[in-house]
C-alpha positions in Angstrom: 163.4 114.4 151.0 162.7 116.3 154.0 164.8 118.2 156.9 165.3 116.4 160.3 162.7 118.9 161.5 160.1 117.8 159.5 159.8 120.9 157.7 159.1 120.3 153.8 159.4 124.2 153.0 160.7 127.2 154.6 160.1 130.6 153.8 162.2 133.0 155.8 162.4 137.3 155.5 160.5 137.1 152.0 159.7 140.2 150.3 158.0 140.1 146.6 157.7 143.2 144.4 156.3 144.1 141.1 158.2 146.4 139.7 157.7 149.6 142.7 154.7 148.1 144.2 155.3 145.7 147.0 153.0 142.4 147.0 154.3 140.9 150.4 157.0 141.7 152.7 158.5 140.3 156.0 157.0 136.3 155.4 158.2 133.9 157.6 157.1 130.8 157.4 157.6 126.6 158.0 154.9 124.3 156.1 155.3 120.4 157.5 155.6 117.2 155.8 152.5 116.3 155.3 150.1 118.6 156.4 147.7 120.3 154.2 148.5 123.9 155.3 145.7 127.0 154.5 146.4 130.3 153.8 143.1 133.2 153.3 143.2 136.2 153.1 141.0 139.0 150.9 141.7 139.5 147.6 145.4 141.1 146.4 147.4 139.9 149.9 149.5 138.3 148.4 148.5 134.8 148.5 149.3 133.9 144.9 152.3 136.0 145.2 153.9 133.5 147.4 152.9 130.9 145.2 154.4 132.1 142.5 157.6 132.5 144.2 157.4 129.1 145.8 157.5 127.3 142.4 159.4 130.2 140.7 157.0 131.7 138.2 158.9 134.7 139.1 161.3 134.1 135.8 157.9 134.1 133.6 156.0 136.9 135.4 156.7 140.6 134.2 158.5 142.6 136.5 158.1 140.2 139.1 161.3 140.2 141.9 161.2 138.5 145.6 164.3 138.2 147.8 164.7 136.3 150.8 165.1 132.6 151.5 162.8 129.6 150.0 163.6 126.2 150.9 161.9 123.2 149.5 163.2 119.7 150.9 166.2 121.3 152.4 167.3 123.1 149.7 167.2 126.9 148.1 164.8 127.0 145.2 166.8 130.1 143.8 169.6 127.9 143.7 168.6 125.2 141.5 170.0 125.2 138.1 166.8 123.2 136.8 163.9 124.9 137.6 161.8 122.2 135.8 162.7 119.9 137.7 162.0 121.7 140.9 158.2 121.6 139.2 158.0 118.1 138.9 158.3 118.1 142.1 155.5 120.5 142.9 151.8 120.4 141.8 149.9 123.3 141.3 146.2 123.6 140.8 144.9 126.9 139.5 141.5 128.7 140.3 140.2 128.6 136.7 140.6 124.6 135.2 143.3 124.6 132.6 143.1 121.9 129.9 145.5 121.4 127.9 144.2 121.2 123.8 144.0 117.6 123.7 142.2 114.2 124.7 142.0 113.6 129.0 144.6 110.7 128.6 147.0 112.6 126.6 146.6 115.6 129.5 148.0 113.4 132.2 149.9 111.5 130.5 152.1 114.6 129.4 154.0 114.7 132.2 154.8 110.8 132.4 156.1 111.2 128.4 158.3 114.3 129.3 160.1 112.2 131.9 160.4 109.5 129.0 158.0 106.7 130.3 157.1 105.6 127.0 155.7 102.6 127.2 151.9 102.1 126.8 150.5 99.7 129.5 152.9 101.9 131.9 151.2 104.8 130.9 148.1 102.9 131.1 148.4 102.8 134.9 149.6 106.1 135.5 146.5 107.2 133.6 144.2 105.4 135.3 145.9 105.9 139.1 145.8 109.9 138.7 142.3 109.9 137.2 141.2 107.5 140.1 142.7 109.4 142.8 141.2 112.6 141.7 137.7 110.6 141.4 137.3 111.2 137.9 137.8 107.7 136.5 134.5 106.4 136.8 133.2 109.9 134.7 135.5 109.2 131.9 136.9 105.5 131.7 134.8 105.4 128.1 136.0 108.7 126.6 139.2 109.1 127.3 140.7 110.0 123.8 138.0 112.9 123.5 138.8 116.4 124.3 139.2 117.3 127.8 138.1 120.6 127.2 134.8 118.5 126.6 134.4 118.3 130.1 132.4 120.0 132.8 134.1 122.5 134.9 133.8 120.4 138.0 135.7 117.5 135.9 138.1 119.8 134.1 139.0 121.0 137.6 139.4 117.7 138.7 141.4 116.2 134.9 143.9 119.3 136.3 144.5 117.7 139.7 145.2 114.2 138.2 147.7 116.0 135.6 149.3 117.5 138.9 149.0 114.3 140.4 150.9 112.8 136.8 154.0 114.4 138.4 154.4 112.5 141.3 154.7 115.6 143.4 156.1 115.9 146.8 154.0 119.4 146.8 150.8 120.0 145.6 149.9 123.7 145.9 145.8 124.3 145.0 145.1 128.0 144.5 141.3 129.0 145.0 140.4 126.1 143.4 136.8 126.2 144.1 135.9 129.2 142.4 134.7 127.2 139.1 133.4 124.0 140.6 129.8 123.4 142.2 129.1 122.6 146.2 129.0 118.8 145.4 132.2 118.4 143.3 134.0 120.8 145.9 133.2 118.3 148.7 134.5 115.9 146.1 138.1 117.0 146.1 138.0 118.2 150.3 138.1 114.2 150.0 140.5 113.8 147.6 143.0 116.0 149.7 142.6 114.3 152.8 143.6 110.9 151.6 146.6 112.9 149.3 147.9 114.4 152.4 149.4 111.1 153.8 151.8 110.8 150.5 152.4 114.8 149.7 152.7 118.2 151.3 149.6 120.5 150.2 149.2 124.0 150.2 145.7 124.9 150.0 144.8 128.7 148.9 140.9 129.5 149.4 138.8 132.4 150.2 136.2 129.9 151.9 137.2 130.2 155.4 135.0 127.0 156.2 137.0 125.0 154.2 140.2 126.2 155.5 138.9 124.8 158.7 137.4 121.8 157.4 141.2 120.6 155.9 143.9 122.4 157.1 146.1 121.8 160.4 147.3 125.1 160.4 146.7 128.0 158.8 148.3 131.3 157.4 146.4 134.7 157.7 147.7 137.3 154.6 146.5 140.8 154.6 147.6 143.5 152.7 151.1 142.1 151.7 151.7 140.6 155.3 151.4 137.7 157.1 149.6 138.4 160.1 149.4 135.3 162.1 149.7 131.5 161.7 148.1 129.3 163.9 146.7 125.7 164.8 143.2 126.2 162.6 140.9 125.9 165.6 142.9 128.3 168.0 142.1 130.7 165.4 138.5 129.6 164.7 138.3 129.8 168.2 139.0 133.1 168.8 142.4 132.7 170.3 144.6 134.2 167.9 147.3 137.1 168.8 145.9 139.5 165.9 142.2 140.9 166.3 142.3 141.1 162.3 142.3 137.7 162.1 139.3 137.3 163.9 137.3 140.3 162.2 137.9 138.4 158.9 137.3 135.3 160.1 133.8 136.4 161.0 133.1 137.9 158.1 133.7 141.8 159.6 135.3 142.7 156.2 137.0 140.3 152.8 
């Protein structure tokens, strides 16, 4: 579902606080149906922040209040009555790779069982689909009732995007998800996202500039608990951006 607009979410007057310290504050915001949109930033702007509030981590994160308007598919996240439900509908990808304790089928097919698919060749294909389509398939076809925790941190990064994937999400939102993984399985995934982006939204969170360029459409600047500027990525690449700021940390000035 998405609005006549084709806006998948929209983020309008939000303000997040932890406890008496403000993390962000005035974000407005529209991110389109199928775009992969970036947001950078240094380091405590209040990326993750928004995140959080996005798929509403806010009820499990001490202290943690937002106010202000968040609409996914048309309709106020604060509203829901099932918030687990609102996350089967979005993906998220953390910075560090998060296996669960047990084999790399039984991690993506978790999510498949919750929703009660229980039977096996059904499964079978979900299994292999997600693992495909996060290019991990051909690592792990012969192993996959061992431990995913067995893994490599480039394929434990990737085992946690085909769990996302396991959810059929309309969102997937990847938070620094480079940080762990070498140059080669990095350009791995850039791939991966590309070809996801015709079937999901994707908010990508990254502190390498270069790649926000290399994927996204359009791109958010965050500093300091504000939203400074969003723009078509190679406007501000460019130089023509409405906020020197941008540009200074785009060029590496300071971050």
């Amino acid at each position: 579902m998405v609005n006549e607009n084709g806006i998948k979410l929209k983020v309008r007057n939000l303000e997040i606080s932890y406890g008496d310290t403000v993390a962000l504050s005035g974000v407005n915001l529209d991110i389109h149906e199928h775009e992969i949109f970036g947001i950078i930033g240094p380091a405590n702007s209040g990326k993750t922040s928004l995140l959080k509030a996005i798929n509403r981590m806010d009820q499990f994160t001490k202290g943690m209040h937002y106010s202000g308007d968040i609409h996914f598919s048309g309709r106020d996240v604060r509203h829901l009555k099932n918030i687990y439900a609102l996350r089967s509908r979005i993906g998220v990808v953390f910075p560090l790779p998060v296996g669960l304790p047990m084999s790399i089928y039984d991690n993506v097919a978790l999510s498949p069982r919750l929703r009660g698919i229980k039977n096996k060749k059904e499964l079978d294909e979900i299994v292999e689909r997600c693992l495909t389509r996060a290019a991990l398939l051909d690592e792990v076809k012969d192993r996959l009732h061992t431990l995913g925790s067995l893994l490599s941190g480039g394929q434990q990064q990737r085992l946690t995007i085909a769990r996302a994937l396991s959810q059929e999400p309309e969102l997937l939102i990847l938070d620094e998800f480079s940080i762990a993984v070498d140059p080669v399985t990095t350009m791995r995934i850039e791939d991966i996202l590309k070809d996801l982006k015709k079937d999901m939204t994707i908010i990508l969170v990254t502190n390498l500039v270069q790649q926000a360029r290399r994927l996204a459409k359009r791109v958010a600047f965050f500093l300091n608990g504000e939203c400074v500027e969003i723009g078509n990525t190679e406007d501000l690449f460019t130089g023509k951006t409405m906020d020197q700021r941008t540009t200074d940390y785009i060029q590496g000035k300071f971050g």
